[in-house]
DOZA-988117 format. One record per atom (N, C-alpha, C): residue in one letter; z, y, x. Coordinates in steps of 0.05 Angstrom, whole numbers, padded with zeros to 5 digits, always signed. Atoms other than C-alpha are relative to their C-alpha. Last residue first. Layout:
BEGIN
aZYX...
! end
This chain:
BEGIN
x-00012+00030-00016x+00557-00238-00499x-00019-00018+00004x-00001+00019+00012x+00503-00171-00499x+00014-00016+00008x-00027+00006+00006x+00512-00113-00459x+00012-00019-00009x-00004+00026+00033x+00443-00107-00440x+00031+00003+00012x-00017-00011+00025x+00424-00040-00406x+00018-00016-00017x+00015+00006+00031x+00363-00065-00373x+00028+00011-00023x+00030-00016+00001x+00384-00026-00304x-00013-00004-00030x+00000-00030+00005x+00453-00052-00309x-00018+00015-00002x-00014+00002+00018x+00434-00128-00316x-00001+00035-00008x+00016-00002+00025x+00389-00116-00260x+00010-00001-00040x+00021-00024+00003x+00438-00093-00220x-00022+00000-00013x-00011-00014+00005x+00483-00155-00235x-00011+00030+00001x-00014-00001+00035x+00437-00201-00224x+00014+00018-00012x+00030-00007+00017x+00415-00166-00158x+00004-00013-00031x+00004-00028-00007x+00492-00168-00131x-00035+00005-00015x-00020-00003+00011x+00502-00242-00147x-00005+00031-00011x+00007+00012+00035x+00445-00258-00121x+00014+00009-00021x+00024-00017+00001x+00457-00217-00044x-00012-00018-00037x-00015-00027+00013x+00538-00242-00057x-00035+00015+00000x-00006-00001+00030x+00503-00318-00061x+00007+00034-00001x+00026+00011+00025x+00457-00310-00003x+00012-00001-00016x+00023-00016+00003x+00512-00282+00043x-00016+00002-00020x-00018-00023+00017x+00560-00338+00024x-00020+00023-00005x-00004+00016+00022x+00510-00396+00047x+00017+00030-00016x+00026+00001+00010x+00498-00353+00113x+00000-00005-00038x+00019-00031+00005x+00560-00346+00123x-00020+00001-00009x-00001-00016+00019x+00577-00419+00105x-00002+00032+00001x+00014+00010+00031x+00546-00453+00155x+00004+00016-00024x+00020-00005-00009x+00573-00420+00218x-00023-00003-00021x+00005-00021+00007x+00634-00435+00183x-00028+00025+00008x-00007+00003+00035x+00634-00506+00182x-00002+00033+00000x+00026+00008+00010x+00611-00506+00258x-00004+00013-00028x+00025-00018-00011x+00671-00463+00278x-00028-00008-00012x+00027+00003+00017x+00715-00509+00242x-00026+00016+00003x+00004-00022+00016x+00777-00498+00285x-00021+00004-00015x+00037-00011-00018x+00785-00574+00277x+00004+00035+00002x-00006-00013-00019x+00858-00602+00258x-00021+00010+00013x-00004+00018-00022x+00835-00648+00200x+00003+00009+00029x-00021+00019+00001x+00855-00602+00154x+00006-00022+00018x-00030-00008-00012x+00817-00547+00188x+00023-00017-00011x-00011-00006-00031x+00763-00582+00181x+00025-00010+00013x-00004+00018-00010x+00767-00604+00110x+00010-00007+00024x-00027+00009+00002x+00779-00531+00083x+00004-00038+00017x-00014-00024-00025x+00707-00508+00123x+00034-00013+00000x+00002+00000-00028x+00673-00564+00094x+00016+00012+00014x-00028+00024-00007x+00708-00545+00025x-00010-00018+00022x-00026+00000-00013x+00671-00480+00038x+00020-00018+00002x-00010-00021-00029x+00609-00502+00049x+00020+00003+00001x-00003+00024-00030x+00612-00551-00009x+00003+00005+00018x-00025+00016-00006x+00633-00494-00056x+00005-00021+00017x-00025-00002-00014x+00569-00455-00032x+00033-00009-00001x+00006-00011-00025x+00517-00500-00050x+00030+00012+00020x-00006+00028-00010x+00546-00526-00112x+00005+00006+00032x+00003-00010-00030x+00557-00443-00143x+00002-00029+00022x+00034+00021-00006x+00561-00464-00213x-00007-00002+00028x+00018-00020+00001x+00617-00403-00228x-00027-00020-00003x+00001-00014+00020x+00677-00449-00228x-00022+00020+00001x-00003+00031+00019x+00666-00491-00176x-00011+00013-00023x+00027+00012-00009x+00648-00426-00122x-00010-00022-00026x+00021-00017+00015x+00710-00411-00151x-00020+00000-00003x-00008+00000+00021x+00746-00468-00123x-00011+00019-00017x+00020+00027+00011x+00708-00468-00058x+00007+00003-00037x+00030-00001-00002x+00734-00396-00040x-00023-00027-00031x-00005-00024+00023x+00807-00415-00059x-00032+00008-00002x+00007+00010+00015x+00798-00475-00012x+00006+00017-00024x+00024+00022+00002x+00768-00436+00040x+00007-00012-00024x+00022-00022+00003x+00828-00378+00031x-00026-00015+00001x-00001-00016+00037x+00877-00428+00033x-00016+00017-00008x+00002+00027+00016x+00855-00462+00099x-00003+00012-00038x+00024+00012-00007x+00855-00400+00137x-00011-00019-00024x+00012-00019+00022x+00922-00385+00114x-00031+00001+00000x+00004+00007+00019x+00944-00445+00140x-00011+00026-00020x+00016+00026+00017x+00914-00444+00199x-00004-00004-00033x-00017+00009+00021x+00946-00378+00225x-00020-00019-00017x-00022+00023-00001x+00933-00388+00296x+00011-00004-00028x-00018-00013-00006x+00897-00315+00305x+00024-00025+00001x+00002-00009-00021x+00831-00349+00312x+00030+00010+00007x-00005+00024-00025x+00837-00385+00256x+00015+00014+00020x-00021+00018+00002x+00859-00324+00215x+00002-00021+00016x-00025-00010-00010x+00796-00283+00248x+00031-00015-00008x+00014-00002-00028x+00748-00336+00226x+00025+00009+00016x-00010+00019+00002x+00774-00336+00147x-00001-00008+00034x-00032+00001+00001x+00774-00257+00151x+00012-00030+00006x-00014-00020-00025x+00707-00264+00169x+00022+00003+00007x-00006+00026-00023x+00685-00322+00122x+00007+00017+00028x-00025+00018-00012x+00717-00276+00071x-00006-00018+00028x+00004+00001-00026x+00670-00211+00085x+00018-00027+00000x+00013-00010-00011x+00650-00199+00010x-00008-00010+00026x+00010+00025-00026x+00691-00246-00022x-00019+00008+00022x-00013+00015-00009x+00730-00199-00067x+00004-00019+00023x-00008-00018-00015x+00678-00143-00086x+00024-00024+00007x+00021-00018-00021x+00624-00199-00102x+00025+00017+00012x+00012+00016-00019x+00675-00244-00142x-00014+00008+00028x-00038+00006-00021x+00702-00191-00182x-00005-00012+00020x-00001-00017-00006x+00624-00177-00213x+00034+00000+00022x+00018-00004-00022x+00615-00246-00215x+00002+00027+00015x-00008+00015-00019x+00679-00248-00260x-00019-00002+00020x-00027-00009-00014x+00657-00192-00299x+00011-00012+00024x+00010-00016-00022x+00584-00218-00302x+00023+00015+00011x+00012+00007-00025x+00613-00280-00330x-00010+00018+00013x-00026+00022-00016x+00660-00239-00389x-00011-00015+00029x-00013-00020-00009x+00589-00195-00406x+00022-00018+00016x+00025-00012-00022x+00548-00256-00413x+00020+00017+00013x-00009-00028+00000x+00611-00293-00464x-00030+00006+00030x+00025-00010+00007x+00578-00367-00478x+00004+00033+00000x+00005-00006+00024x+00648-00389-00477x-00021+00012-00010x-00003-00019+00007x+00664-00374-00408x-00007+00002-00026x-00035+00000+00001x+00659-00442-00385x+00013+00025-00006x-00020+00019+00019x+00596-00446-00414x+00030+00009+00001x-00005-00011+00023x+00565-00399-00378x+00021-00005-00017x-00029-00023-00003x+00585-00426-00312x+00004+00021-00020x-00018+00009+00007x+00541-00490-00352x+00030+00017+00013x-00005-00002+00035x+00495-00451-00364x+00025-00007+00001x-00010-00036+00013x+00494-00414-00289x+00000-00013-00026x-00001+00012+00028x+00487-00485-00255x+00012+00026-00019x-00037-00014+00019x+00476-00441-00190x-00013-00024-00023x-00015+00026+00010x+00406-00476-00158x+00022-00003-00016x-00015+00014-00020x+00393-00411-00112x+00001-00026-00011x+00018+00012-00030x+00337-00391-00159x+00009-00013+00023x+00011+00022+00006x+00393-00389-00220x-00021-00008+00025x-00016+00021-00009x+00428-00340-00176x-00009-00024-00018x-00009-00001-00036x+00373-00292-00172x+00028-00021+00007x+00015+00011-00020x+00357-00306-00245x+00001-00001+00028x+00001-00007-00036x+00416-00291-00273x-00023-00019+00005x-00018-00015-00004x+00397-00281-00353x+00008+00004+00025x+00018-00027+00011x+00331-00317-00358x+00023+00024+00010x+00014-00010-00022x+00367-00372-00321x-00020+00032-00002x-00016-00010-00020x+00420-00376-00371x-00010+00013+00023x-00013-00031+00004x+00375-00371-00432x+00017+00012+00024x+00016-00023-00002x+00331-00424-00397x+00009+00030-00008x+00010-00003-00028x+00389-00470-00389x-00016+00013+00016x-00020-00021-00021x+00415-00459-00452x-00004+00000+00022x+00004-00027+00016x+00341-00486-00486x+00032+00021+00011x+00014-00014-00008x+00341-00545-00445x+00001+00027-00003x+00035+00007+00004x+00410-00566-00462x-00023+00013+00010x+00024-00017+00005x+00478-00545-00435x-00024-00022+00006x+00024+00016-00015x+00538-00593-00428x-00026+00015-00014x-00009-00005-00016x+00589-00545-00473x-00019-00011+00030x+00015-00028-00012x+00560-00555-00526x+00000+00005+00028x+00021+00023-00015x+00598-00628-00534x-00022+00022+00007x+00013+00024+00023x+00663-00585-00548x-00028-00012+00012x+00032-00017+00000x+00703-00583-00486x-00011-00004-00025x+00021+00016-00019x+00775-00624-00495x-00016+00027-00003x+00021+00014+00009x+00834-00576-00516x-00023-00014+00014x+00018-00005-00013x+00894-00581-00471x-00022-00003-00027x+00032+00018+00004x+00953-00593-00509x-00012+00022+00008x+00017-00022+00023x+01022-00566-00476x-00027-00020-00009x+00023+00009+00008x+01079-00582-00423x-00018+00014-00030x+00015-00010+00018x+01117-00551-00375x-00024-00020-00011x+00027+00031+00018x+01171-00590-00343x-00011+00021-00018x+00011-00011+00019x+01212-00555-00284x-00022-00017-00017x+00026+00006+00017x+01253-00602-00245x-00006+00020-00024x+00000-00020+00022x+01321-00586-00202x-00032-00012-00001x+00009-00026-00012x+01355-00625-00143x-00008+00017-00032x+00026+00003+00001x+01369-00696-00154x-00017+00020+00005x+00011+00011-00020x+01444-00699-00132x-00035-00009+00000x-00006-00002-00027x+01459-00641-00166x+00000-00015+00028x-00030+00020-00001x+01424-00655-00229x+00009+00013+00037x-00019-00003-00028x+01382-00596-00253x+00012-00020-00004x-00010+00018+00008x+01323-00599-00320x+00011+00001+00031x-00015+00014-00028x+01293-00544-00330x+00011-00008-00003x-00020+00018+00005x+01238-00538-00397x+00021-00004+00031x-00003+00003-00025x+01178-00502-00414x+00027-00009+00003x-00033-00012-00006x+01150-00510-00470x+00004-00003+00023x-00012+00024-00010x+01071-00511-00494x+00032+00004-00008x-00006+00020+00020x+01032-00478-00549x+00012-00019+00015x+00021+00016+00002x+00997-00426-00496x+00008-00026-00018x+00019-00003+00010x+01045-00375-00518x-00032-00021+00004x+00009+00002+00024x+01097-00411-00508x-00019+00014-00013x+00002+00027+00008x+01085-00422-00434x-00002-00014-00036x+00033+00005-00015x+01072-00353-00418x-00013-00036-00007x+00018-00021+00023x+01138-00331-00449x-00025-00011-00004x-00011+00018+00018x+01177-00393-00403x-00027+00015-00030x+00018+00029+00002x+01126-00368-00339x+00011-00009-00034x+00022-00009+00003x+01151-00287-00357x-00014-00034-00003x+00011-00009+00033x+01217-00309-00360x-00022+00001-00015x-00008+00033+00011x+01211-00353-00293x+00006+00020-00036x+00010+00016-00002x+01190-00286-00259x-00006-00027-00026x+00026-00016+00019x+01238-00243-00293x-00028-00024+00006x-00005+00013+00029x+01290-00290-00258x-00021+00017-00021x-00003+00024+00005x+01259-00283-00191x+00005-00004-00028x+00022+00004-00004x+01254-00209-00194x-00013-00034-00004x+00016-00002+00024x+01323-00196-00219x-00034-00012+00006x+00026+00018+00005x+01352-00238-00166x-00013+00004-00024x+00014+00006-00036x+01411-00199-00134x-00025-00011-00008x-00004-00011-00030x+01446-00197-00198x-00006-00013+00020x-00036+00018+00002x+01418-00227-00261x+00004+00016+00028x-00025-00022-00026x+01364-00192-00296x+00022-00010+00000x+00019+00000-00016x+01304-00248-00337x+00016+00020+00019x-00008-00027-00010x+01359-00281-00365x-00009+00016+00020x-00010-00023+00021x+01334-00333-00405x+00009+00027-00001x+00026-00006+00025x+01298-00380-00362x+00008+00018-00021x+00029+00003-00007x+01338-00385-00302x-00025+00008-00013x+00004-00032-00025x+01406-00359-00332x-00016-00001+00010x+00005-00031+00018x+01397-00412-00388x+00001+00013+00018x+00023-00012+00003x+01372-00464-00334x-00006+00024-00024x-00003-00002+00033x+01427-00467-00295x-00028+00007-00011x-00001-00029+00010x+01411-00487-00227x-00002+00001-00027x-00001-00001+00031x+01423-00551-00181x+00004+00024-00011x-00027+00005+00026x+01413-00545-00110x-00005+00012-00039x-00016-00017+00000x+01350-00553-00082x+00022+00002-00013x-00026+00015-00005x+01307-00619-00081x+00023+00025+00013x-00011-00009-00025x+01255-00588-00120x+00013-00012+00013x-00021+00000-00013x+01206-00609-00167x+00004+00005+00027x-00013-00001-00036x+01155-00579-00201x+00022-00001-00003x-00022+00011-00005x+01124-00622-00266x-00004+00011+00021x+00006-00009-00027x+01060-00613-00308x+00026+00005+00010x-00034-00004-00011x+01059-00649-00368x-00006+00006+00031x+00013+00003-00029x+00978-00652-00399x+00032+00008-00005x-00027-00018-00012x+00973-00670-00473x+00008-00004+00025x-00023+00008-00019x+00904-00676-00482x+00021+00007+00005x+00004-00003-00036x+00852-00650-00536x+00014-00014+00010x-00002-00025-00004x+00839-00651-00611x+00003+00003+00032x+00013-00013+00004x+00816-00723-00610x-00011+00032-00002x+00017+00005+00015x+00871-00754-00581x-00021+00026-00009x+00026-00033+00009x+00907-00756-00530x-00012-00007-00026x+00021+00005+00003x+00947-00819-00505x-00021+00012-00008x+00008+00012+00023x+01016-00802-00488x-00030+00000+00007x-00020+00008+00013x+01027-00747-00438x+00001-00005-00023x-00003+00007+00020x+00982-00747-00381x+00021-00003-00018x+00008+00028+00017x+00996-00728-00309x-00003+00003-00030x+00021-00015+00026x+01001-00662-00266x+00002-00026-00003x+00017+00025+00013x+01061-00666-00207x-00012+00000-00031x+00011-00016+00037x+01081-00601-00172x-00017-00030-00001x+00014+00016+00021x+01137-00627-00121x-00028+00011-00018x+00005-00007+00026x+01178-00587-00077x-00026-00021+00004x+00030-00014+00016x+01207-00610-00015x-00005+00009-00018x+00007+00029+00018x+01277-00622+00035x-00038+00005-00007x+00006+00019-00015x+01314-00560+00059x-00024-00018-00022x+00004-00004-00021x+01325-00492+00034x+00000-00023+00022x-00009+00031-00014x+01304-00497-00036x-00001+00002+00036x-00044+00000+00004x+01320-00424-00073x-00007-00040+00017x-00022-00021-00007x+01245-00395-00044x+00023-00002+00005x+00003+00004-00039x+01200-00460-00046x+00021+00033+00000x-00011+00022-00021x+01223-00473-00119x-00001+00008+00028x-00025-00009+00009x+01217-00394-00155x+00010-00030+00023x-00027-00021-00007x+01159-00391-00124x+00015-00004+00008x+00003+00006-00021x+01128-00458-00149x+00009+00023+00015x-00021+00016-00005x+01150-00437-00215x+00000-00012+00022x-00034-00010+00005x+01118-00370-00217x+00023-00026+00010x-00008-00017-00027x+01051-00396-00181x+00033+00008-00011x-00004+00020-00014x+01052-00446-00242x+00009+00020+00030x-00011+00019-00007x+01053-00402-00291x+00013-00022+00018x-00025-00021+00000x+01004-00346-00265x+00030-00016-00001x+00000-00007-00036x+00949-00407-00249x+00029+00014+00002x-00008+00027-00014x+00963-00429-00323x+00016+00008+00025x-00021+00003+00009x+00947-00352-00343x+00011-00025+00009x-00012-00031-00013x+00883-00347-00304x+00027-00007-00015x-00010+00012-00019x+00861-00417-00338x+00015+00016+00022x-00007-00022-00009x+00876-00399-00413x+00002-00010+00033x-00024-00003-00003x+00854-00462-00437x-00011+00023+00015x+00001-00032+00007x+00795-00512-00451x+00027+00010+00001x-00007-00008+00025x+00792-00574-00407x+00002+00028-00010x-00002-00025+00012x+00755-00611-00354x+00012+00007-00025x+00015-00021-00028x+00754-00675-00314x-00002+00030-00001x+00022-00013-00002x+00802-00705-00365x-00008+00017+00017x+00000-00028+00014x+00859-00736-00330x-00029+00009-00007x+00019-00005+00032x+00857-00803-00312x+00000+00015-00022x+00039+00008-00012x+00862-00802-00227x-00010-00007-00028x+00012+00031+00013x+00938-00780-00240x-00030+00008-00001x+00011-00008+00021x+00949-00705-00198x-00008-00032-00011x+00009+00021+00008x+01002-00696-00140x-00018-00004-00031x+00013+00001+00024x+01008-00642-00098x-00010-00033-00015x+00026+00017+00014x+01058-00635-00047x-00014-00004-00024x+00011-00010+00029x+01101-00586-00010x-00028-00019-00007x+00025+00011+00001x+01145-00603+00050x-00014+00000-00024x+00001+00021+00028x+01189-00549+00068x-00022-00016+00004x-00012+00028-00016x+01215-00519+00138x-00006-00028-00026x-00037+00002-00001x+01219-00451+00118x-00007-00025-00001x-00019-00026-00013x+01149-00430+00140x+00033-00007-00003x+00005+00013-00034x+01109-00495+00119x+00021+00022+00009x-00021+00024-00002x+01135-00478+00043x-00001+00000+00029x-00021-00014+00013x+01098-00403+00049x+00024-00028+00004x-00011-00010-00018x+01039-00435+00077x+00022+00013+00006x-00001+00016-00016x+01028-00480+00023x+00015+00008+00030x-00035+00003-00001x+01048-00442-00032x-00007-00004+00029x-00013-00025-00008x+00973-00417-00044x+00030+00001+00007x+00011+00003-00018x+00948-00489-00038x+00016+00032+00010x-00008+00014-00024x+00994-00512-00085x-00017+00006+00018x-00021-00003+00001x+00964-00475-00143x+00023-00005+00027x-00008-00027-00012x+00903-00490-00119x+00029+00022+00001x+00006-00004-00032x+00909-00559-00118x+00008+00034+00004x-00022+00012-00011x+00944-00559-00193x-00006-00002+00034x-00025-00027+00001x+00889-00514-00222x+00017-00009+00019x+00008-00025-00015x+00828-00555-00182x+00027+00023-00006x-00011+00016-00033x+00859-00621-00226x-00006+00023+00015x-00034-00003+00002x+00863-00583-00285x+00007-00016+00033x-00015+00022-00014x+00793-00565-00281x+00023-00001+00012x-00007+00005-00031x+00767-00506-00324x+00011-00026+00002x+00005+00034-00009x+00725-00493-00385x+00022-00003+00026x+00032+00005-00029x+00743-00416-00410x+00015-00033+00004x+00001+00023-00003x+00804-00392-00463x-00030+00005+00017x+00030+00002-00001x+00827-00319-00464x-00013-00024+00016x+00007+00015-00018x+00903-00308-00480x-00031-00008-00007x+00015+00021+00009x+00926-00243-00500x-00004-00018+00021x+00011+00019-00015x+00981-00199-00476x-00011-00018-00016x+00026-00015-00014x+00995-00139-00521x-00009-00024+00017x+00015+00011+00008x+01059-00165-00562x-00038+00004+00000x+00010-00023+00021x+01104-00112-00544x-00035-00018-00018x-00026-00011+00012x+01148-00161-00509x-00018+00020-00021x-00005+00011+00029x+01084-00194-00477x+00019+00005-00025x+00028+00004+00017x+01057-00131-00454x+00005-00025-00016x+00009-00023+00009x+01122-00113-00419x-00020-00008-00028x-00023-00002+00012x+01132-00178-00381x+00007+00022-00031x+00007+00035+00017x+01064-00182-00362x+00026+00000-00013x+00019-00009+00012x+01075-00109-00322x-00002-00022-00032x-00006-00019+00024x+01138-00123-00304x-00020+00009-00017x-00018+00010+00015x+01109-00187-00274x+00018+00015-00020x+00003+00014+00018x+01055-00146-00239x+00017-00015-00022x+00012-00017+00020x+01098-00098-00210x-00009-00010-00027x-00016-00006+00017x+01137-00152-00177x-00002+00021-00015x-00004+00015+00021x+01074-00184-00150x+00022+00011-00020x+00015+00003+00006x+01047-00115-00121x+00006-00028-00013x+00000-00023+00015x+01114-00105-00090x-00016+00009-00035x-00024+00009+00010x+01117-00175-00063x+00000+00022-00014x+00008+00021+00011x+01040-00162-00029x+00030+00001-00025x+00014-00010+00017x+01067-00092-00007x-00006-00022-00016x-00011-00014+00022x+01122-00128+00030x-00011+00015-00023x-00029+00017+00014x+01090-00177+00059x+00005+00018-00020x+00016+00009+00021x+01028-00128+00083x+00018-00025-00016x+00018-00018+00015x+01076-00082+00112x-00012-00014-00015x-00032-00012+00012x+01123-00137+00153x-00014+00013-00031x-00015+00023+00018x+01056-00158+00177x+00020+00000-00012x+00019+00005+00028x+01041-00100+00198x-00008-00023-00012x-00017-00025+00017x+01110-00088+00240x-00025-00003-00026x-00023+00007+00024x+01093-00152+00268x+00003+00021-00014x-00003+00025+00024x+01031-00145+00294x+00011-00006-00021x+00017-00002+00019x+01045-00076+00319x-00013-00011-00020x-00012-00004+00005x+01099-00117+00368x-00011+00010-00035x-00023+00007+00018x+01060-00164+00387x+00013+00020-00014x-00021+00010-00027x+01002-00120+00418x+00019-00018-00027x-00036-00014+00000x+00949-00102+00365x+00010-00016+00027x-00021+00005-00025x+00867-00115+00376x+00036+00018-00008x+00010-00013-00027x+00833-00107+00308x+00028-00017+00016x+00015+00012-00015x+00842-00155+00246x-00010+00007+00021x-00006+00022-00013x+00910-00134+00226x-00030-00008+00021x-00015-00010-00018x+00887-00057+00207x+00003-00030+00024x+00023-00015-00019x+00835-00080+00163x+00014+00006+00024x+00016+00019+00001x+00889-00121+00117x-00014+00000+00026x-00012+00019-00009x+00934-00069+00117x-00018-00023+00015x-00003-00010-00023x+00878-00026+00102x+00015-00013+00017x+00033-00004-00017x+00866-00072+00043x+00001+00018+00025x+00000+00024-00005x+00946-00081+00020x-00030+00002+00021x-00016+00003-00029x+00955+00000+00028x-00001-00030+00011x+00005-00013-00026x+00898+00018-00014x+00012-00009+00018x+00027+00010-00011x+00911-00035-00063x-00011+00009+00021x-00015+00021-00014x+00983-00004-00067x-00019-00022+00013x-00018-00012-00030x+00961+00069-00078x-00004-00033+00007x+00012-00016-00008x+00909+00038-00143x+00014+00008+00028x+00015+00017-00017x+00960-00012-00164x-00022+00013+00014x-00013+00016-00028x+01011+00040-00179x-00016-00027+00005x-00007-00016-00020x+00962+00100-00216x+00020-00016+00015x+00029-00011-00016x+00919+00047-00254x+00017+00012+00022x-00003+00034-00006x+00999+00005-00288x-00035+00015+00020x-00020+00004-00020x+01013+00077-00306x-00007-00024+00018
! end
């Protein structure tokens, strides 16, 4: 079920997509824009029944990898960003400067989390800002970090049993399934999740949880450095740190060629799409799509091209259309999806399946 309605709806988002970047008149604009909104919202509220579903029947696993908590909490906020700017919000990210640089954890799931509760704030707050603030909690110790991650709102005050407990309320099943799905999502990674409303303070979500550290493997030696490069060589020749994008996959082969494999049909034409967005005035989507780029780029080993693209995000922060900055990273992109793409075909040609 979950093949035969993302399959139509993928179609319609990607043509969507294709459709925008030719010549329209206003009007055509809008009406496909309307289209790719609404399929996007369709395609999240699928998802969430989907996730909803799977954890209730006790089918959703969680699949740990290295990631940076500081890069979750940007990007998290980066995908709001343009979404708050639109109704009049101010949306900020804040992260303490003595957080481990990396930790183990479900980082796809986090991401899911946090986009839910950041949502659920820039949607019901119709003045003022939201918040997502990441800090330490207590002193850590040897098993990992306890990390507290905090969006506030300054929206009116909201119950938080009918927020978090009742995933169908009238008018706002989608929203409250949402915030079910984050509270579910949250005890399964060994945290809690927690709202906390005053009416003259607005509303605060508090998820927290231990982070495990890395174990000391995790920093590849000679001998993983040659298994990695033996294994992508066409992106080890670029420079990629492929042990250590091993690593963060748990020494899984298959699991990293998945994600490379996603990677390639995903990013194909972005600095195109990221070009045309300038061009069309929408900055901030521009912007989010570079620092979504770079962020992966992180996560994979990829130095080369995450610096390109957080060139490109700098830019346009600093009001540039970054023409230069992207002049740079085509090229830079190119060369990784042509590595990416011969690792991966040689992989399939030798047959190995191996983690």
């Amino acid at each position: 079920m979950g093949h035969e309605i993302r399959t139509p709806l993928n179609a319609i988002i990607g043509l969507t997509e294709l459709a925008l970047r030719g010549p329209l008149d206003a009007r055509q604009r809008s009406y496909l824009e309307q289209v790719d909104g609404a399929a996007a919202s369709l395609m999240a509220m699928f998802n969430d029944i989907l996730d909803f579903s799977r954890i209730e029947a006790g089918k959703l696993h969680m699949e740990d990898c290295v990631f940076s908590v500081r890069h979750a909490a940007e990007q998290a906020c980066a995908e709001w960003q343009a979404a708050a700017q639109a109704e009049g919000l101010l949306l900020e990210c804040t992260v303490d400067a003595d957080l481990p640089q990396e930790v183990v954890g479900d980082a796809a799931r986090l991401q899911q989390l946090l986009q839910h509760l950041l949502a659920h704030s820039v949607k019901f707050t119709e003045r003022g800002q939201v918040q997502l603030l990441l800090r330490r909690e207590g002193a850590g110790g040897a098993d990992g970090t306890l990390l507290r991650w905090e969006v506030r709102d300054s929206g009116a005050a909201r119950d938080a049993a009918v927020q978090l407990y009742e995933p169908a309320g009238p008018g706002d099943s989608a929203a409250g399934l949402g915030l079910s799905v984050a509270r579910q999502l949250a005890a399964m990674m060994g945290g809690h999740l927690l709202l906390e409303s005053d009416p003259a303070e607005g509303n605060r979500f508090v998820f927290t949880a231990l982070f495990r550290h890395p174990l000391p493997g995790t920093v590849a030696g000679a001998e993983a450095q040659a298994a990695a490069q033996a294994a992508f060589p066409a992106l080890a020749a670029l420079g990629a740190d492929m042990a250590g994008a091993l690593a963060r996959q748990q020494g899984n082969r298959a699991q990293l060629r998945k994600v490379l494999g996603q990677f390639l049909q995903s990013q194909a034409a972005l600095h195109a799409a990221i070009g045309d967005a300038v061009a069309l005035g929408d900055r901030q989507r521009a912007q989010r799509m570079a620092h979504t780029l770079a962020g992966l780029a992180a996560q994979l080993g990829l130095e080369g091209l995450r610096q390109a693209a957080a060139d490109v995000t700098n830019a346009l922060r600093a009001g540039g259309d970054a023409a230069a900055e992207l002049a740079q990273l085509a090229p830079e992109l190119d060369t990784v999806l042509q590595a990416i793409h011969a690792d991966l075909q040689a992989a399939d040609e030798s047959g190995e399946q191996a983690a």
